[in-house]
N, C-alpha and C positions, 0 to 999 in steps of 0.2 A: 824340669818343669814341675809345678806345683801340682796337687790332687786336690779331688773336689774337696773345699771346706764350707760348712754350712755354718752361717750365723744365727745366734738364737738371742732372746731377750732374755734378762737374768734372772732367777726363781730359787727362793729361798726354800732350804730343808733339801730332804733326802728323796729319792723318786723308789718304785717298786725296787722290791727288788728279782733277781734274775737268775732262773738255772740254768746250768749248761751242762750238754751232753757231750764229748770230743770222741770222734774217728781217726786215728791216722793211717796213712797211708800202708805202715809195714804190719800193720792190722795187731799191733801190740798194746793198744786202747781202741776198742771198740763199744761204743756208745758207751762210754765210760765217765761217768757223773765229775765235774769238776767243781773245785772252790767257786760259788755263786759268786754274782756281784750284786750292786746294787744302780740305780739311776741315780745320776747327780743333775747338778746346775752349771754348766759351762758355757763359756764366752764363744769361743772361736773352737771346732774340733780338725779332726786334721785325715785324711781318706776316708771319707766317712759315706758309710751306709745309711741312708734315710730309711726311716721305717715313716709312713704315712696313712692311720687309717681312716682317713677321710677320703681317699681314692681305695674303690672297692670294685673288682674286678667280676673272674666268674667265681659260679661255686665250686665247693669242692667235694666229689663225690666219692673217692675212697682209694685204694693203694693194695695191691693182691700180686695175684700170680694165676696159675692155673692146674686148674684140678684134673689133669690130665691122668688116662688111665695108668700109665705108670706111674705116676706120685701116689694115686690112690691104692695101688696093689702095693706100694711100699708101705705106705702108713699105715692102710688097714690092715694088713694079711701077714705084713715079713716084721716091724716094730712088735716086739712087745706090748700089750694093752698097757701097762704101766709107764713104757718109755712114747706109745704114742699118746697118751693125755697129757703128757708131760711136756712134746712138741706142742698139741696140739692148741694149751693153755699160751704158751709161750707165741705161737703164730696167730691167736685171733681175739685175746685178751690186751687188755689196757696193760696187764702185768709183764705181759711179752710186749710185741710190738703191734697189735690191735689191727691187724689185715681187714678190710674193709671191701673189696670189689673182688672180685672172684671172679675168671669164665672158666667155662664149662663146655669142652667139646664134644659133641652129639657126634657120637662115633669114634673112630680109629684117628689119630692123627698122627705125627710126625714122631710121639712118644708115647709110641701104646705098642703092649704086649704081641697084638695080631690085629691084621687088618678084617674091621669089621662095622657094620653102620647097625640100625634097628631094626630092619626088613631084606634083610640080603637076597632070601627065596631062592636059595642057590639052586640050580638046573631046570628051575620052573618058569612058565610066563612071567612077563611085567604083573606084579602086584597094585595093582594102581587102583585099589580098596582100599590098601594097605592093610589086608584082613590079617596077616601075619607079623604087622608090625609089633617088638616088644623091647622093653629096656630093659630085660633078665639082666643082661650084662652090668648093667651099670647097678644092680642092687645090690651086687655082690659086696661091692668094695667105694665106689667113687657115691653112690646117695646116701650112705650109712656115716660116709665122711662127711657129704655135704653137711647131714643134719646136724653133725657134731658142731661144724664150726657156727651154722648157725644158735647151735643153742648159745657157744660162747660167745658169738655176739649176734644180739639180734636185728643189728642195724647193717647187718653182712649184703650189700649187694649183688648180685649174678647175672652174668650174661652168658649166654650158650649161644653157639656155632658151629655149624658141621664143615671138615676138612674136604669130605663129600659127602652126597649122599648115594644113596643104597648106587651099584654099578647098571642095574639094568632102566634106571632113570637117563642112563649118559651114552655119548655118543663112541665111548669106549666100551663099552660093556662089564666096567669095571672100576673103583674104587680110586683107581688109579689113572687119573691126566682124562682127556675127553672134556666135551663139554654138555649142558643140560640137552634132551632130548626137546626140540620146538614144538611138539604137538600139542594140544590145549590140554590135552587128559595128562600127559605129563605132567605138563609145570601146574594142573588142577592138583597132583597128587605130591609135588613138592610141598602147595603149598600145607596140604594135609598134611607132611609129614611133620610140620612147625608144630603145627593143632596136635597132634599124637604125643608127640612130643612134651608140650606144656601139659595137657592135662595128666601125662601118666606121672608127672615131676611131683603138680599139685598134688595126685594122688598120695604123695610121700610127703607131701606137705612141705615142699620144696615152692614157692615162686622164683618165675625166673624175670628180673627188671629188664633185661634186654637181649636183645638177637640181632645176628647180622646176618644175611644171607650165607655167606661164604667166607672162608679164611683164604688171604690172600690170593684174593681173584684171577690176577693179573700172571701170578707164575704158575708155569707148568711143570707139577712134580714129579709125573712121569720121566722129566729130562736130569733129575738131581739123580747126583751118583749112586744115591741109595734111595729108591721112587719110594714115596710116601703117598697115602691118598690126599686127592688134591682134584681141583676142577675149576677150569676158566669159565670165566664172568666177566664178559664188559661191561661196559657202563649202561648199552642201549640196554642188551638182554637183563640186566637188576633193574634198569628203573622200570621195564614192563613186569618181571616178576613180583616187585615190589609194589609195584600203582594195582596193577589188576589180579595180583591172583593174591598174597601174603597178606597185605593190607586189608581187603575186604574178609579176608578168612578168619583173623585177628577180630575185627568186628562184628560179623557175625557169631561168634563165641565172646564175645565181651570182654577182650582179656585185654587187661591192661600192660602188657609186657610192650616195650617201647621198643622199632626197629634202627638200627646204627647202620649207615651205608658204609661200601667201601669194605675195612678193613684189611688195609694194605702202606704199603708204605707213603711215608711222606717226599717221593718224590714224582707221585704221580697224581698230584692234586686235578690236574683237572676232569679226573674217572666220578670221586665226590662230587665236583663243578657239575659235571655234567647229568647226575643221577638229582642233586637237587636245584637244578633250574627246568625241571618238568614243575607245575604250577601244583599240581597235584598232591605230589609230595613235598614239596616244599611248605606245605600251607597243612599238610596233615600233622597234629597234635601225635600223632603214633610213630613218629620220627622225630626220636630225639636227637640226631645231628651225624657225627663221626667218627668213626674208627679207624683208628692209625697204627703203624706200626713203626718200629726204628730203624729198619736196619738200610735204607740210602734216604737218602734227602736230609733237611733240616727242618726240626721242629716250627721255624718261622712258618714255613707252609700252612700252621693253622692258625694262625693270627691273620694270614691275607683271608683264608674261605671265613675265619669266624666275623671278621668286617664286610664279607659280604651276605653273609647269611647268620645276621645278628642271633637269630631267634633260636639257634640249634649249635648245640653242645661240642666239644670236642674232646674226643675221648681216647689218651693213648691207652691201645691194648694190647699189647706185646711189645716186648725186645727182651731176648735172654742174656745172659751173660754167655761166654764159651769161651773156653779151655784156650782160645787163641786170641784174648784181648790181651795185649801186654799190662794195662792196669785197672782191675774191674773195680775198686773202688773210685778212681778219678772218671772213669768212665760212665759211672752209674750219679756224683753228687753232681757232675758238668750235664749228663741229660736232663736229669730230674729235674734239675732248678730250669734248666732252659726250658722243660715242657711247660711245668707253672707259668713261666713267664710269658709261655705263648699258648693259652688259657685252655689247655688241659685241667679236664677235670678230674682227670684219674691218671695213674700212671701204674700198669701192669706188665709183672716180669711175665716169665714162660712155666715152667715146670715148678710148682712147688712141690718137688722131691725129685730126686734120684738118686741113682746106686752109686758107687765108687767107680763105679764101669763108663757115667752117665747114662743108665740104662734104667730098667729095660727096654727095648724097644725093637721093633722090627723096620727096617729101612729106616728113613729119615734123619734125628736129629743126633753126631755120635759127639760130639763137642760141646752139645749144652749144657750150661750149668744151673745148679736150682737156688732155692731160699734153705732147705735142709738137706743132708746127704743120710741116707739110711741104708746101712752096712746089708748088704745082699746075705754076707753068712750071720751077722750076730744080731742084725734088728736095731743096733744103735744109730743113735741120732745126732748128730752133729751139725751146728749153725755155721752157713760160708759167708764171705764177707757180703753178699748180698741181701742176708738176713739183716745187717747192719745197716748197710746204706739205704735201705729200702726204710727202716724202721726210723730213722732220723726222719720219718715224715711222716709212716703212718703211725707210729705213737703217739705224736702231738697234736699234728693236724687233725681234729676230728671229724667225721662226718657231719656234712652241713656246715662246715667252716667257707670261709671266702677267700679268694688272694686279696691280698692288698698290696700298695704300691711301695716297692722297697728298692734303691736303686743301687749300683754296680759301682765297685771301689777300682782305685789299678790293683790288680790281684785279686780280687773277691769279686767274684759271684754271688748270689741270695736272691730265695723267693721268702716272700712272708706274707703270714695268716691273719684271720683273727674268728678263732671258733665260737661256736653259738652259744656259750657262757659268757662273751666278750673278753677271754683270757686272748695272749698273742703269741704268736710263732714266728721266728727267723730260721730259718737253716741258710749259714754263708759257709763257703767253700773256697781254702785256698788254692789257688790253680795256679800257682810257681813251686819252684824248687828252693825256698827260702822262707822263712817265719817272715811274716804279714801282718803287721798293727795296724788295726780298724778304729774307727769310731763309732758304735752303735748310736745313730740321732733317731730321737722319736717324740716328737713333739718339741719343746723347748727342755726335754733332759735328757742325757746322754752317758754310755760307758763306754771306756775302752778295753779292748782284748786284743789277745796276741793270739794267732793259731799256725799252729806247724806248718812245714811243710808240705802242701798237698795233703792237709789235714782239712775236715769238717764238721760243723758244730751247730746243734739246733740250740737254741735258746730262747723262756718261754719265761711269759710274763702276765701279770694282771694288772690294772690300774686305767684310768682315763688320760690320754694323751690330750697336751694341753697346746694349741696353735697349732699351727703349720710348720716351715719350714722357708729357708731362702739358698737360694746357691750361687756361690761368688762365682760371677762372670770370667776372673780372673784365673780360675785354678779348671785343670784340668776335667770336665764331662766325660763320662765313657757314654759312647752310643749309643749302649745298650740299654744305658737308664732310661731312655725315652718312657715320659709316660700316655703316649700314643703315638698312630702311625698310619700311615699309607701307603700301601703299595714297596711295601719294606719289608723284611726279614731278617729274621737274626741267624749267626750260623758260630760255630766253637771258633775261634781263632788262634793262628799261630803266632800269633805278633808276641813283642815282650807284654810279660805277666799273662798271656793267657786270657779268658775271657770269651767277649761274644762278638765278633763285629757287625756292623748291619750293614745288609748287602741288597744282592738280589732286584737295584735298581733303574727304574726307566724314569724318563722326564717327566716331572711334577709332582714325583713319588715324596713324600715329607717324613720328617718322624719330628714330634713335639716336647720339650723339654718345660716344665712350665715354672715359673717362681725362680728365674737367672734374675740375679741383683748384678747392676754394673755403675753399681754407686752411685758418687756424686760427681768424681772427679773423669766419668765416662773411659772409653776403650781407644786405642789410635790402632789394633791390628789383628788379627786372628789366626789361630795354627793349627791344623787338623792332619789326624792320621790317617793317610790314604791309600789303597790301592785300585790297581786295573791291570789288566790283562790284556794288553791291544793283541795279542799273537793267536790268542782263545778266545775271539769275535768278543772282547771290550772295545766300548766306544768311547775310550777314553779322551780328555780334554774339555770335555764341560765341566763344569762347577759345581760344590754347595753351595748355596745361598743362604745365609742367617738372616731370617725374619722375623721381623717382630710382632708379637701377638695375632697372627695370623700369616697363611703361605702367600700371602700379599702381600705382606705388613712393612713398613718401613726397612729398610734394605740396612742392615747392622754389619755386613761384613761378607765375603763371596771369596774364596778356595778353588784351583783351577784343579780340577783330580788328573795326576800327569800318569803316563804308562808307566809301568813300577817294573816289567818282567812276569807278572805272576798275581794273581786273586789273593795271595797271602804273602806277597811280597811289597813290605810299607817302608813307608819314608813320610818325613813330618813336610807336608806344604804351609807357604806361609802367603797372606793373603793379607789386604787392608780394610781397617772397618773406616766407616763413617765417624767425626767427633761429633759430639751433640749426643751419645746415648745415654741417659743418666737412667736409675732408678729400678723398679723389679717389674719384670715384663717375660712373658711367655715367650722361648724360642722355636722356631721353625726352621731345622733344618732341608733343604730343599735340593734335591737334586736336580739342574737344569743343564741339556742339552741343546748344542745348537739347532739341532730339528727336531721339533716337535713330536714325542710317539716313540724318541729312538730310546732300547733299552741295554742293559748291559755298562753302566754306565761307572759303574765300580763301588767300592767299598769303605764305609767309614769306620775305625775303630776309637778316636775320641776325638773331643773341638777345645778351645779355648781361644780365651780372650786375651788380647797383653795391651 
């Protein structure tokens, strides 16, 4: 079967031209400058990536790590002052990779030297003054850093989070698992400990843009093999900490620091559901949206909460690499672009530094891996492939840049930009075991490239894109290009070439394709890649429906989705269209069930017309 090919009208002379940066997989180019190209004028292109920036999505807020107490005792204390300016130019300058969003744990976490919060008050009463609160600790090593990075860039974002807080606030008596104490004076002195907190930061001339409550709400680290501090939060008890005690403590100190719900993973969306359909908070300017994490669900999860709660951000902040991914560079360009594409405004690793050991640390994390490694005996600095994959975005992408709509090849992945000088960004990613010829389209001119195997490649351009685009009804769509959606998500897929497929759906649920040309001479059939899982509560046997310019719209063509064996087990269905379609018309793919409301209904990895 054919790939998408885009038609364009003909345009004389030569277009921008184009740099590239290549990764490959055996990490023996690493962001490593290639022979540019230039934009031409071509008729017909052939797997092609649309670049479109007239569809403009969210913004895009920056790309970091975390300044956790063990990165900071590495970089500050054990580097060399000459090998750490040396890192530290390289991690927060345009010349390095330009890191942009930064958190900041308020206290001991998963990778810090010794468990300890800002007001421990070991053997004494509840503190609930907080007249002994102090950040000693953190002036040693992690604010002398902060201020550095900020001085290198001053557009450097921060969010700060506590893994707990102090142990005699909690229903453990300790740092460690337990949850907040419910009396008023308590969670009155939680929320004081935020306020303590921001101003002693200010003090150091540190702001911080945002807070969440808690770091991973939902698990208890008391139960992990090596208990790291940690403390549950459901959904009722944040959205009362956050409506009545955080939120008004924030405004009465006037502080502009914006609060992120959640901060947990993407497979428990309805914790955020549930903390912003209080009207309250939903409606409050001091909540700037979502915190997420990687480590189960699928990125798609913030595309459905960001379609119901247009007004508020989503924010990934966390997923480390570890010592137990079998391949952190395919694993790091296949999230990143899936985050972009499901309107992440940031995307943040975990530890920016550790030892050779993955350390230091007491309990918690002994597998994570960082953006620098710093030698425990010599102080040396060495960049791991996550400095790389990470940096194929935030080098280019700038602060204040926006997504824009760029769509998915067989084999390629891509998200792309277009930052606030009006220059542009692609990062495509091959996701086969085989070199992948593209066609970059953007407007009516286009290049082609070739990139390795499970290679990837930013590429960045200036110039005005001239028209739109069309996509021959005939050639293959991946699902994933949808340039909207409902009640859809995307998730990695196993199928051949790799990719996203869209899943996750119940009856009426759509995703929209928009500018399919199907000529003159019209369609007689349709063939889409499917699966379902009838054995794993799939309601397999209903249909896509192909509609035309809207989920009502003229019925173009209807795909019965049969039981496959398995959620990532596809087979090509083939299905009949209507004759009579001629011309370029917006598609609406449409999942329909025989009953109304029913979900589970399976999976699409691509459509076309014959």
């Amino acid at each position: 079967m054919g790939t998408a090919t885009y038609t364009i009208a003909p345009q004389n002379g030569n277009g921008p031209a184009v740099a590239i940066v290549l990764t490959t997989d055996d990490q023996t180019r690493q962001m490593e400058a290639e022979s540019g190209v230039q934009f031409s004028t071509v008729s017909v292109g052939s797997n092609t990536v649309v670049v479109d920036e007239s569809q403009v999505y969210q913004p895009i807020e920056g790309f970091g790590a975390a300044f956790t107490d063990s990165a900071a005792h590495l970089l500050h204390a054990v580097a060399p002052s000459a090998a750490r300016d040396a890192a530290m130019t390289d991690l927060f300058t345009r010349n390095g990779i330009g890191l942009s969003f930064m958190r900041n744990p308020m206290g001991a976490s998963d990778l810090a030297r010794t468990v300890y919060s800002y007001d421990d008050n070991l053997g004494q009463p509840p503190d609930l003054t907080l007249a002994n609160f102090s950040v000693a600790h953190d002036q040693v090593d992690i604010i002398p850093l902060i201020q550095q990075a900020r001085t290198l860039n001053p557009q450097l974002k921060l969010m700060a989070n506590p893994w707990s807080p102090p142990g005699w606030m909690k229903t453990s008596g300790s740092m460690i698992g337990g949850s907040l104490l419910s009396d008023a004076p308590t969670r009155t002195a939680f929320a004081q400990y935020f306020v303590k907190y921001l101003q002693a930061y200010a003090a150091a001339g540190i702001l911080t843009d945002y807070i969440s409550l808690q770091n991973e709400p939902l698990y208890d680290t008391s139960m992990n093999p090596a208990p790291y501090p940690g403390m549950i939060m459901d959904a009722p008890t944040q959205t009362i900490l956050l409506r009545d005690y955080v939120l008004p403590a924030f405004a009465a100190n006037s502080f502009k620091t914006k609060a992120l719900v959640y901060d947990h993973n993407w497979d428990r969306p309805d914790c955020p559901d549930t903390v912003l359909s209080d009207p309250a908070i939903v409606a409050s300017s001091q909540v700037a949206g979502i915190a997420w994490h990687g480590y189960a669900g699928t990125p798609g999860a913030m595309t459905t909460l960001n379609n119901k709660y247009p007004g508020k951000g989503n924010y990934q902040t966390e997923h480390t690499g570890l010592t137990t991914t079998p391949d952190q560079t395919k694993a790091d360009f296949e999230e990143i672009t899936q985050v972009m594409r499901n309107w992440g405004r940031t995307y943040v690793k975990w530890s920016l530094a550790l030892d050779e050991n993955h350390g230091p640390h007491t309990g918690g994390c002994g597998t994570c891996t960082p953006i620098v490694m710093v030698n425990s005996s010599t102080g040396a600095v060495t960049k791991t492939a996550e400095y790389y994959t990470l940096g194929h975005f935030s080098k280019f992408v700038l602060s204040g840049a926006s997504r824009i709509y760029s769509s998915n090849a067989s084999g390629i992945v891509s998200a792309a930009f277009v930052n606030p000088d009006a220059s542009k960004v692609l990062v495509a990613y091959n996701d086969t075991n085989a070199a992948e010829t593209f066609e970059v389209q953007w407007g009516t001119q286009s290049f082609t490239h070739t990139l390795p195997a499970l290679g990837g490649a930013t590429f960045s351009w200036s110039g005005t894109q001239n028209l739109s685009y069309t996509v021959n009804a005939k050639t293959q769509i991946q699902a994933s290009s949808f340039n909207s959606t409902s009640g859809l998500q995307t998730e990695s897929t196993t199928d051949v070439n790799g990719g996203y497929d869209v899943g996750f759906s119940s009856d009426s649920a759509f995703a929209v394709y928009k500018n399919v040309d199907f000529g003159t001479a019209g369609v007689s059939g349709v063939s889409a890649r499917l699966a379902c899982n009838q054995n794993a509560g799939g309601n397999c046997g209903g249909a896509i429906e192909l509609h035309l310019d809207s989920a009502t719209g003229l019925l173009a063509g209807s795909v019965t989705i049969p039981a496959t064996g398995g959620w990532q087990t596809w087979i090509t269905a083939t299905g009949n269209a209507p004759s009579g379609v001629t011309g370029v018309h917006d598609v609406y793919v449409v999942f329909k069930a025989p009953l109304s409301g029913t979900v589970s209904l399976g999976n699409v990895n691509w459509f076309q017309f014959n």
